[in-house]
N, C-alpha and C positions, 0 to 999 in steps of 0.2 A: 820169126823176125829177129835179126841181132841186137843188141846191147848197143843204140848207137844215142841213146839221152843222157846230156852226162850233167845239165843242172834242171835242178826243179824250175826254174820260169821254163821250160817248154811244154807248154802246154798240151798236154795230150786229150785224143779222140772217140780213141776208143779203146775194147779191152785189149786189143793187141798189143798197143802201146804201152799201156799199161802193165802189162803181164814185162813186157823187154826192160821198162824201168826199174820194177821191181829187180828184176834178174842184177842188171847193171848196179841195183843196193847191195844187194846179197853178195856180189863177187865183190865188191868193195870191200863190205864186213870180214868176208873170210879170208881174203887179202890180207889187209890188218892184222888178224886176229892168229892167222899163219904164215906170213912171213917172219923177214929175220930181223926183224926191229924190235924193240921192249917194246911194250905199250906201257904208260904210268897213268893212271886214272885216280880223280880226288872228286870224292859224292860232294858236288856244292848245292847244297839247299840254303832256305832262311834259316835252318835251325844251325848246321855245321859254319858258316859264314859266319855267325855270332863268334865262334869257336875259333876262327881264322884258317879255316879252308881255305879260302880266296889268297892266301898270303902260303897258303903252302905250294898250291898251284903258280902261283909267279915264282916262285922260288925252284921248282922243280922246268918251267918256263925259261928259266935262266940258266940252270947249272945242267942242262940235259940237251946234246948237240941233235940237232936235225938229223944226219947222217946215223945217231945209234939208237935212235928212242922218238916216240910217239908220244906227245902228254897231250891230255885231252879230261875234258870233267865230266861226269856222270850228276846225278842227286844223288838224294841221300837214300839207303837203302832200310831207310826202318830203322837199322839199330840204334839209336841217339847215343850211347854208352861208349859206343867206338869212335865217333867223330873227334878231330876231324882225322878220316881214314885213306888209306893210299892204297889201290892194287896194282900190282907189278904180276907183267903177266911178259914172262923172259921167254924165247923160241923155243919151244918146244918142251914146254914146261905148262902146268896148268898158274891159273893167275892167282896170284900168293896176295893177301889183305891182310897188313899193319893197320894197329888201331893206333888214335890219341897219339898223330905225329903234328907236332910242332914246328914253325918256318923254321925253325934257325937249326932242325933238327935234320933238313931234308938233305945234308953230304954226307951224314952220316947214314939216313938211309940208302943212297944213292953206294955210297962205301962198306955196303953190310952188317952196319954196325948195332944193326939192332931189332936180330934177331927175336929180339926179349917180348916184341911188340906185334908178332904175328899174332893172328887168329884163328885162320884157316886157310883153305883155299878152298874159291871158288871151283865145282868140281863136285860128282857125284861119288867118286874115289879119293880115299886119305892118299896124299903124296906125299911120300914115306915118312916121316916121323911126324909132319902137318897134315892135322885134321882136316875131312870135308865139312865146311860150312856146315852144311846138312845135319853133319853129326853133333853139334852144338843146341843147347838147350831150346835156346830164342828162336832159332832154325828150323830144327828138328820137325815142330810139331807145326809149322806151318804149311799150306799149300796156296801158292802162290798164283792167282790167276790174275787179278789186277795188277798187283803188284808185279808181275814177271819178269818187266823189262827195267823196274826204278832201281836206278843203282848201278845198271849195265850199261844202257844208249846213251847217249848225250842229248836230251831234253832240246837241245836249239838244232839239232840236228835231222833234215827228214830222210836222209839216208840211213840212220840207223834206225827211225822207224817202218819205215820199209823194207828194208832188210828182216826188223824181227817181224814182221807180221802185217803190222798196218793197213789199210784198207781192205787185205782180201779178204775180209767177211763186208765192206760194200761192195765190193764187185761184183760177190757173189750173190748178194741181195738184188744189184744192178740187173743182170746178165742170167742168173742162176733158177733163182726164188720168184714165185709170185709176191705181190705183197701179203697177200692171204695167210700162204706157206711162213712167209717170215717172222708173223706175228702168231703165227701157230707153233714155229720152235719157242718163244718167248712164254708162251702159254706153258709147255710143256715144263721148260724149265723150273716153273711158278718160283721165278725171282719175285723178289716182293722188295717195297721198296726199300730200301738202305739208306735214307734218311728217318728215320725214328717211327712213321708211320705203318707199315710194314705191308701196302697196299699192294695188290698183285701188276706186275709190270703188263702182262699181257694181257690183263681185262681192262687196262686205262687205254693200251695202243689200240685193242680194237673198239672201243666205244670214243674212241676221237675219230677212228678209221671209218665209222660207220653214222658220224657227226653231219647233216647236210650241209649244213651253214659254211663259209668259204669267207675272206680266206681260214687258213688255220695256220695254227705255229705249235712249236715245240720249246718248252723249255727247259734248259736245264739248272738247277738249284743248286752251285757250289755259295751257298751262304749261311758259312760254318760261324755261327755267333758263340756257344758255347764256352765259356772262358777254359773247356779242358779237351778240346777235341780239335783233330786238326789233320784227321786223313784226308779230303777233300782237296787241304794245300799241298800235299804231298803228291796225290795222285798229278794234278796241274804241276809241279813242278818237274816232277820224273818221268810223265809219259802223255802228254797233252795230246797228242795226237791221237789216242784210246780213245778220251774223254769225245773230242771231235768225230771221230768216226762212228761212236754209241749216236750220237746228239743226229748228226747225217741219216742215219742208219734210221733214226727213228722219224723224220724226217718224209722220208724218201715213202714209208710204208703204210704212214698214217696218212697220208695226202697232204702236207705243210709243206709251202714253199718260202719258210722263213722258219729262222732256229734262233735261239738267245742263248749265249750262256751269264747267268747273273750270280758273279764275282762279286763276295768280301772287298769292300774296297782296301781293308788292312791287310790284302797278298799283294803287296806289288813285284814279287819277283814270280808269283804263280800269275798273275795277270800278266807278265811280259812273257814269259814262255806260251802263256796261251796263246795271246796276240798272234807272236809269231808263228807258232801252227797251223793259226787259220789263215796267214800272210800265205804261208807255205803250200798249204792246200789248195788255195783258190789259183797262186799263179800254174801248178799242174794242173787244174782245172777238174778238181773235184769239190771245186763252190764253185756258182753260178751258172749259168745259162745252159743248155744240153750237157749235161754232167754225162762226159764220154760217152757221145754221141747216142745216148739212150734218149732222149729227147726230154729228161727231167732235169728240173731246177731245182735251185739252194742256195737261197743267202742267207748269209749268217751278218750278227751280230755281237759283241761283246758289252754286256752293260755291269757296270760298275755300283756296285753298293755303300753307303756312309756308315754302316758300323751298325744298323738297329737290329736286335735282335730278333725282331717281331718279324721282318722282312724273310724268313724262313720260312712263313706262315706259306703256303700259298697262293693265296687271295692280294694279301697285302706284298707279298714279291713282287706279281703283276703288278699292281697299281704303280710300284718303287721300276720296274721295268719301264713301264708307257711315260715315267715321269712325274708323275704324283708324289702326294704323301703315303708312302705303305702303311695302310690301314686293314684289318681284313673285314671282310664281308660275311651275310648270311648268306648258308649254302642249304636247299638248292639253290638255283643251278650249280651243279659243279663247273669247273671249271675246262671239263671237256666237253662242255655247251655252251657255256661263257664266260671266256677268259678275259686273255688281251684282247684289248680294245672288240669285249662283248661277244667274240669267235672263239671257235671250239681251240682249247688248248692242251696239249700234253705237256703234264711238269713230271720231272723224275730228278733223283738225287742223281748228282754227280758218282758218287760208286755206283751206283745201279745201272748207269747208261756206260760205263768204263766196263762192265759186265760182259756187253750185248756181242762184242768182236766175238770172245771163246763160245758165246749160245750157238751164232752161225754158224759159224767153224766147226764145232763136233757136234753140236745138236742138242738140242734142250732134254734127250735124255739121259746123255752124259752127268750135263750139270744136275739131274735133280738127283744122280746118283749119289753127291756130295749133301755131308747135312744130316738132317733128321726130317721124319714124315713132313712137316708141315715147315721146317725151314730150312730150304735148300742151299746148297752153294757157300759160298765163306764169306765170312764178314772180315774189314777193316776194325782193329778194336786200338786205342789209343791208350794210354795211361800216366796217371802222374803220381806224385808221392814218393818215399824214401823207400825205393826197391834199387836193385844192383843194376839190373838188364834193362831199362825202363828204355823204350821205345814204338814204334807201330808193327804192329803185326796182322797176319793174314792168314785168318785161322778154319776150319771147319765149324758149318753151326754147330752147335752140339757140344763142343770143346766145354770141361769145368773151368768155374773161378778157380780151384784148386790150383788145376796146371797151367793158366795165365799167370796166376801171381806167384806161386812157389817153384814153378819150371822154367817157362818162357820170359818172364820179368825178372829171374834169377831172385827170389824171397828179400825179404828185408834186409836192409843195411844194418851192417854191423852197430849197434846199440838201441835200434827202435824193436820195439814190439807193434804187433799189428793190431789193430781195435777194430775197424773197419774198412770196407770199400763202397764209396759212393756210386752208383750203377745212373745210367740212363742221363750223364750230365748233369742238369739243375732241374730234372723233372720227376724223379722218382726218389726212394728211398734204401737205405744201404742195406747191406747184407755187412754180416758177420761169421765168427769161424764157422757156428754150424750150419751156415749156407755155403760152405764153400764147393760142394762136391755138387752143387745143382747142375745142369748143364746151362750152359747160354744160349740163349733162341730167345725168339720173338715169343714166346709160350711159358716158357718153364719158370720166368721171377715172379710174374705179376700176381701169385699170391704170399709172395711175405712181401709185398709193394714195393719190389724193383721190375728193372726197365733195361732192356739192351737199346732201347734208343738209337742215338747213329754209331755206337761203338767207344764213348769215350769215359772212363772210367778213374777216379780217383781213391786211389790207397791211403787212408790216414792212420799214424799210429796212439799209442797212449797219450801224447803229449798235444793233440788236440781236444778242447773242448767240443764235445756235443750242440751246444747251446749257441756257440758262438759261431757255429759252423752253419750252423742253419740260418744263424743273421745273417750270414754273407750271401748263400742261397738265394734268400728269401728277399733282400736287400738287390739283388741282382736283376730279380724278375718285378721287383718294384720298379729300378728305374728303367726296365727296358720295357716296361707296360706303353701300349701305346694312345691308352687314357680313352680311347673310344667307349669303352665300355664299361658301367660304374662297376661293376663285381671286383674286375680284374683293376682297375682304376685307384679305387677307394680300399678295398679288400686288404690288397698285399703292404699299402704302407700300414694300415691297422695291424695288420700282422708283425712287421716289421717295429712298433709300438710297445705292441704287448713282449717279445723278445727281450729289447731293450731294458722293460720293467724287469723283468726275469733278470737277465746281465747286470742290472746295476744295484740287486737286491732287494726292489721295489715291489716284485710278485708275489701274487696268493696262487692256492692250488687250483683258485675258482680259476685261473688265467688257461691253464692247461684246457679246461672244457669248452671255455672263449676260445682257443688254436681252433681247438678240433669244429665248433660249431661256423666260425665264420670259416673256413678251409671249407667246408662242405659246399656252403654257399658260393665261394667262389668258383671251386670245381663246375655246380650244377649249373651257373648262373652266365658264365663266363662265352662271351662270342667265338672266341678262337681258341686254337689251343693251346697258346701259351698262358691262359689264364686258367683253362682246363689243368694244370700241370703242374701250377705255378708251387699250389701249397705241397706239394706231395713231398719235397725231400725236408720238409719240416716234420712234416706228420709220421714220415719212415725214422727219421730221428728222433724223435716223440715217442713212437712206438719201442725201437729199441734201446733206446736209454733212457728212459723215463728215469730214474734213480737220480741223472743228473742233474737233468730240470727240476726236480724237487729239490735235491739239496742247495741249487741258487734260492728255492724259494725259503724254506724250511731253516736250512743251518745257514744261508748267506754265505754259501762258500762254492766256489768254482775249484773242484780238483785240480787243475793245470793251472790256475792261474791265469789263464786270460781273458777271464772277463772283468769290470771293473770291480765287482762285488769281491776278490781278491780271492788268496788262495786259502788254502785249509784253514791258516794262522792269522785272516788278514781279513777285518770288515773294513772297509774302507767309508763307510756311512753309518752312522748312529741313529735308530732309530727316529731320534727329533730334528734331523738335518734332510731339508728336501733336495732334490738332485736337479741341477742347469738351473738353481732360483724358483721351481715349480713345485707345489704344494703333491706333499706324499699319495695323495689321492688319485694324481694327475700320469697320464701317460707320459712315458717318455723317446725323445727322437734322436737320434744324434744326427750329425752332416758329414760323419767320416762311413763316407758309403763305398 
């Protein structure tokens, strides 16, 4: 059948149609990409935007003629260090990326002038004196399967996800696969989940698949709370259409004719891309009623999150989805016996259902090829802290701390030394130099008590206190407790208490054995698992720096300096002066949380 669909509102029927639409993306793309037009491409995300992306694109918008060049936006592609970045990709040339260009810079790159600011080109081959991407640190050592298309397509665009790939792992689920088959390559794969839990994908799709109860739903969990993590909004804002097609896919196999995706309400430029993908989707009529003329259904949903952190849970997600308070619950039941509104539910992380296109596609045991025995496939790993390369990457499980932070994050900025890295966001505890050469997986930290969690990781150097780092932690999971349960409720501001004592020079050593004894309690005591979790990166900083916590108590001195009990040279309290007007005996709180 020829190429004759030339915008997404025509609704297509079946696979035939489909297969021509497809084609009609594809000759688009390579149209584009080899004709005789420049193309000029600027990654705009929430993070390069900040940067003024958006202002280099109007500027290149303006000084670049229709008749000789193509400008058009991409996201961002991981590297944060290069934002905001430009690729110029001239006929018959492979496409060249300038980093860190500025508006008022872009005549001069438009006029050659700045050379200075290449980085590579895109390309599996150096083009002659410039590098392949590839061949660059950050680069090098990833492999890119979610990631593939972020940085390349234009996110509001479904021609260029159609072109790169998009729906043919549901068609071929549609058309191809039993549903049996399809949740047997998922098995195969033994993806496991890639929100912190690490729960096998294809043992949850088939015990929803084999759930009596009706209706059923699927949901998916982009509700990144973490103050250090933030793949989730990146995958939504570089390839939403992945994210939609996993979410369908999973849909379509488990027997659900209703899918959620529940959104951070703090993305709102990842919540408008998404939107429109599923705008996009449903007007070609792969949401809704005889999804190409297979005689299945799908409606989708997008529901919006206020910020709570506990809403990750997935008990309490449901509840924050159907409208409630996000509270979570006792399990059993799980939740793929009683979910939304008390029917069998599928929840997975937003990377794990962005997975599901390449499982179909080459076959789950491709992907378990990737990895180590027990954790397959690559992870999304995030990072902050004063490193040169700092951005997201997409890496093999198995990868060391080593070569995340000393190769692919490019090592520390010129004047910090490294003391630590915080593992598993605000739920585990750090590692140090001689953990660096461990490997990362769902397996290999949890006994010196770290955590690969959902991938997001903080580098701190000398110039952080230990003591105070963990009030921030610990202070965190205090106000995002959701008070239902006294452990976690009561627990973490006690915790947050006895800290404070320690910080302001107020501690005995008896306080240290008080962390560790109420920590237990809340771990064992705790309903969900942010209480389960809560004390851990206190106690993983307890454990390995204990030295510091003692000398706030012992010598009343904070090495760095920033706790109140002052630095090396500085008690800022005399022993007959009580602290906030509170008698020396008495715990202390502050409101600077």
């Amino acid at each position: 059948m020829s190429a004759t669909y030339t915008s997404p509102e025509s609704r297509l029927s079946n696979r035939a149609e489909f297969d021509a639409r497809v084609a009609l993306a594809k000759s688009r793309w390579d149209g584009m990409w080899n004709g005789d037009k420049t193309v000029y491409t600027v990654g705009l995300g929430s993070c390069s935007i900040g940067k003024g992306a958006d202002k280099v694109l109007a500027a290149l918008e303006q000084q670049v003629s229709v008749e000789s060049g193509i400008v058009r936006k991409s996201a961002c592609n991981g590297a944060c260090w290069m934002e905001p970045w430009v690729e110029i990709k001239r006929p018959g040339e492979p496409p060249v990326v300038y980093q860190q260009i500025q508006p008022n810079e872009v005549a001069d790159l438009l006029g050659g002038k700045l050379d200075d600011r290449i980085v590579g080109v895109r390309a599996e081959e150096d083009f002659g004196p410039i590098p392949s991407l590839n061949s660059l640190p950050f680069f090098k050592y990833q492999q890119r399967i979610v990631l593939a298309n972020c940085g390349v397509i234009d996110p509001d665009s479904l021609d260029d996800a159609l072109a790169t790939g998009a729906y043919e792992a549901l068609a071929k689920v549609l058309f191809d696969l039993t549903d049996e088959e399809a949740i047997a390559e998922v098995t195969a794969a033994n993806l496991r989940g890639r929100g912190g839990a690490g729960f096998p994908a294809g043992i949850k799709w088939e015990s929803g698949r084999k759930a009596r109860n009706s209706p059923k739903f699927v949901v998916c969990n982009s509700h990144e709370g973490e103050p250090n993590v933030y793949k989730d909004r990146r995958i939504h804002e570089g390839d939403p259409h992945r994210i939609l097609e996993g979410i369908l896919i999973a849909c379509f196999v488990v027997g659900a004719e209703r899918g959620y995706n529940y959104i951070g309400g703090e993305y709102p430029l990842a919540i408008q891309r998404f939107r429109r993908a599923v705008a996009d989707a449903a007007a070609l009529g792969l949401i809704g009623k005889n999804v190409l003329g297979t005689g299945k259904n799908a409606a989708f949903r997008v529901r919006t999150g206020g910020g709570a952190y506990v809403c990750g849970e997935g008990s309490a997600l449901m509840y924050s989805v159907m409208g409630v308070r996000g509270q979570p619950r006792t399990k059993p039941p799980r939740s793929v016996e009683e979910g939304l509104w008390k029917r069998p539910t599928v929840a997975n992380n937003t990377e794990t259902l962005s997975n599901i296109r390449d499982i179909i596609l080459k076959g789950g045991e491709w992907y378990a090829s990737i990895g180590t025995e027990k954790s397959k496939g690559t992870k999304l790993m995030t990072v902050q802290g004063p490193l040169k390369t700092m951005g997201l990457v997409e890496v093999p499980m198995g990868i060391t701390m080593r070569t995340l932070i000393e190769e692919i994050w490019g090592g520390m900025r010129d004047g910090y030394t490294f003391k630590g890295v915080q593992t598993g966001g605000v739920s585990a505890g750090p590692l140090k130099e001689e953990h660096l050469d461990l490997p990362v997986d769902f397996d290999s930290l949890t006994d010196i008590g770290g955590m690969l969690g959902s991938g997001g990781f903080v580098v701190f150097d000398e110039s952080v206190c230990a003591v105070d780092f963990a009030r921030y932690m610990t202070a965190f999971n205090r106000v995002e407790s959701c008070s239902k349960c006294v452990p976690c409720h009561r627990g973490n501001p006690a915790l947050v208490e006895v800290i404070d004592r320690i910080r302001f020079g107020r501690g005995s050593l008896a306080d240290l054995a008080l962390i560790e004894r109420t920590s237990k309690h809340i771990i064992d005591l705790s309903l969900c698992g942010l209480g389960q979790v809560a004390p851990m990166p206190l106690l993983g900083l307890l454990a390995q720096y204990r030295a510091e916590f003692e000398a706030h108590i012992t010598d009343h001195v904070c090495s760095t300096g920033d706790c109140p009990v002052g630095g090396p040279s500085l008690n800022k309290f005399p022993d007959d002066v009580s602290v906030s007007g509170m008698p020396n005996n008495r715990s202390v709180s502050t409101a600077a949380d």
